[in-house]
DRENLUM-254887 format. One record per atom (N, C-alpha, C): residue in one letter; x, y, z. Coordinates in steps of 0.001 Angstrom, whole numbers, plus 500000, padded with zeros to 6 digits. Example, Ala and Ser with C-alpha at 12.3 -4.5 7.8 and 13.67 -1.06 7.14 Angstrom:
A513190494310507800
A512300495500507800
A513200496700507800
S512850497750507080
S513670498940507140
S512900500030507870
***
This chain:
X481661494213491776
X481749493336492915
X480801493846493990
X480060492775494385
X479056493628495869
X479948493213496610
X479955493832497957
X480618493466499083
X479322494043500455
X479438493233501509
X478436493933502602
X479398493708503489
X478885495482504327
X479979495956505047
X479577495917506503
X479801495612507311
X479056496584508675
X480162497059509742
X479860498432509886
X480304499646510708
X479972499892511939
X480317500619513019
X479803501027513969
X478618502137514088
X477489501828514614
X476898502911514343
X477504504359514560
X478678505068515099
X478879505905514662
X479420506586513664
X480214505262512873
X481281505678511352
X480064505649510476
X479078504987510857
X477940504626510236
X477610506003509867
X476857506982511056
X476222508118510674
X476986509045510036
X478893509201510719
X479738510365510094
X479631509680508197
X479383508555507734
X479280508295506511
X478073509083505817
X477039508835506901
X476044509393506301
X476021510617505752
X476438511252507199
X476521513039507163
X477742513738505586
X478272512684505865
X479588513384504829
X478483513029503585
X478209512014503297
X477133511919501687
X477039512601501501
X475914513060502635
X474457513833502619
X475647515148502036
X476300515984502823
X476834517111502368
X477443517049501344
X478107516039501032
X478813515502499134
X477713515817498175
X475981515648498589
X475201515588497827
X475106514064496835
X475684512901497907
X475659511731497139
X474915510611497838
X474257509694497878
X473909508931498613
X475336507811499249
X474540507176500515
X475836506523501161
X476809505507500498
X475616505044499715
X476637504016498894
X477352504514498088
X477175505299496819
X478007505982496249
X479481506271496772
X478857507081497756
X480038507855498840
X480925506753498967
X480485505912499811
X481312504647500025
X481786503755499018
X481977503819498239
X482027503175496875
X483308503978496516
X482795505737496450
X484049506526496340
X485157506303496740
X484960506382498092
X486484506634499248
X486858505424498904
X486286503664498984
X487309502319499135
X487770502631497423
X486848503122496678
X488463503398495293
X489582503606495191
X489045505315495939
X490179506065496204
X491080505498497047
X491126505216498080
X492091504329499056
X492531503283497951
X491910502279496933
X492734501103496331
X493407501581495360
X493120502807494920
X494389503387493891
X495608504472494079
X494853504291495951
X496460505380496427
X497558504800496356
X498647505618496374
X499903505171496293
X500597504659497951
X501274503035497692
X501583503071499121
X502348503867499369
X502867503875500620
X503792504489501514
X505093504017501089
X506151503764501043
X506998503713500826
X507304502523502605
X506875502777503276
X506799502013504255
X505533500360504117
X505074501044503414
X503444500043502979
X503927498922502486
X504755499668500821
X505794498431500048
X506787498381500418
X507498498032501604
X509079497798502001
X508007496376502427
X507082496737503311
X506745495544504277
X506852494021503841
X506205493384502800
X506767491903502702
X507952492000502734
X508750492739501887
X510299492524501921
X511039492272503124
X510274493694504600
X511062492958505593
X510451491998506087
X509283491293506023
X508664490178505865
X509520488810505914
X509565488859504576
X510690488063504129
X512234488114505060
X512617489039504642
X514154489194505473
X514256488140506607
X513313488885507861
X512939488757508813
X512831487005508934
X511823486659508063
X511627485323507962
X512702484135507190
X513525484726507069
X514810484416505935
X516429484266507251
X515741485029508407
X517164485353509303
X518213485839508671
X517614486930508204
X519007487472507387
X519615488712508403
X520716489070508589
X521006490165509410
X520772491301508906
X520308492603509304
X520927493979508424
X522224494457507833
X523416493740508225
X524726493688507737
X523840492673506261
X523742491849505970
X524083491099505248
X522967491090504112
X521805491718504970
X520273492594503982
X521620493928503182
X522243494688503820
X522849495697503163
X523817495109502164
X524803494146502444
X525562494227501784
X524625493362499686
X523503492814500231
X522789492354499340
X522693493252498508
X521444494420499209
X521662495367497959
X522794496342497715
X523538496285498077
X524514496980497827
X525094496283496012
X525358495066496695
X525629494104495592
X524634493993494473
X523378494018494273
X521926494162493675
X522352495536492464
X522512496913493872
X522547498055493012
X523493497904492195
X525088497628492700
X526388497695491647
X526240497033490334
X525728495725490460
X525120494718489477
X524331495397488360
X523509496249488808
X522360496735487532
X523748498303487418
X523965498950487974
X525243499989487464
X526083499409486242
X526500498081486837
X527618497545485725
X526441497031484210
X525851496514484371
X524623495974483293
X524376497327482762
X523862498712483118
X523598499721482456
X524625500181481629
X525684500225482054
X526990500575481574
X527408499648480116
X527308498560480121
X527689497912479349
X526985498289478000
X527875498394476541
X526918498448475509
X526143497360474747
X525096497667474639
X524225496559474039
X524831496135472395
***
């Protein structure tokens, strides 16, 4: 995929400088890091977000978000339990 980017000239040069000392050219470099960032792991805060998304947009209370999964977790407890 090409993508064209534009930066501030100063993230601009700290890109440069970091290459240059990586011993990689800028694109490379930059090519590197947006990988690395798309195969990090979210936050645990990162992937809650649509969910409270949703909630939120759903008017659901936190009483009634809890008692959901509460009900959610017991549900897959009793399903594990059971023999196939």
């Amino acid at each position: 995929m090409a993508l064209t980017i534009s930066l501030p000239s100063d993230a601009e040069s700290r890109r440069r400088e970091r290459a240059r000392a990586a011993g990689q050219d800028v694109t490379k470099y930059v090519e590197q890091l947006i990988t690395k960032e798309s195969v990090a792991s979210l936050s645990l805060a990162e992937a809650a977000e649509p969910l409270a998304r949703a909630v939120d947009a759903a008017g659901v209370t936190d009483e009634e978000f809890t008692s959901l999964l509460v009900e959610a977790r017991d549900a897959v407890c009793r399903d594990r339990r059971k023999p196939e």
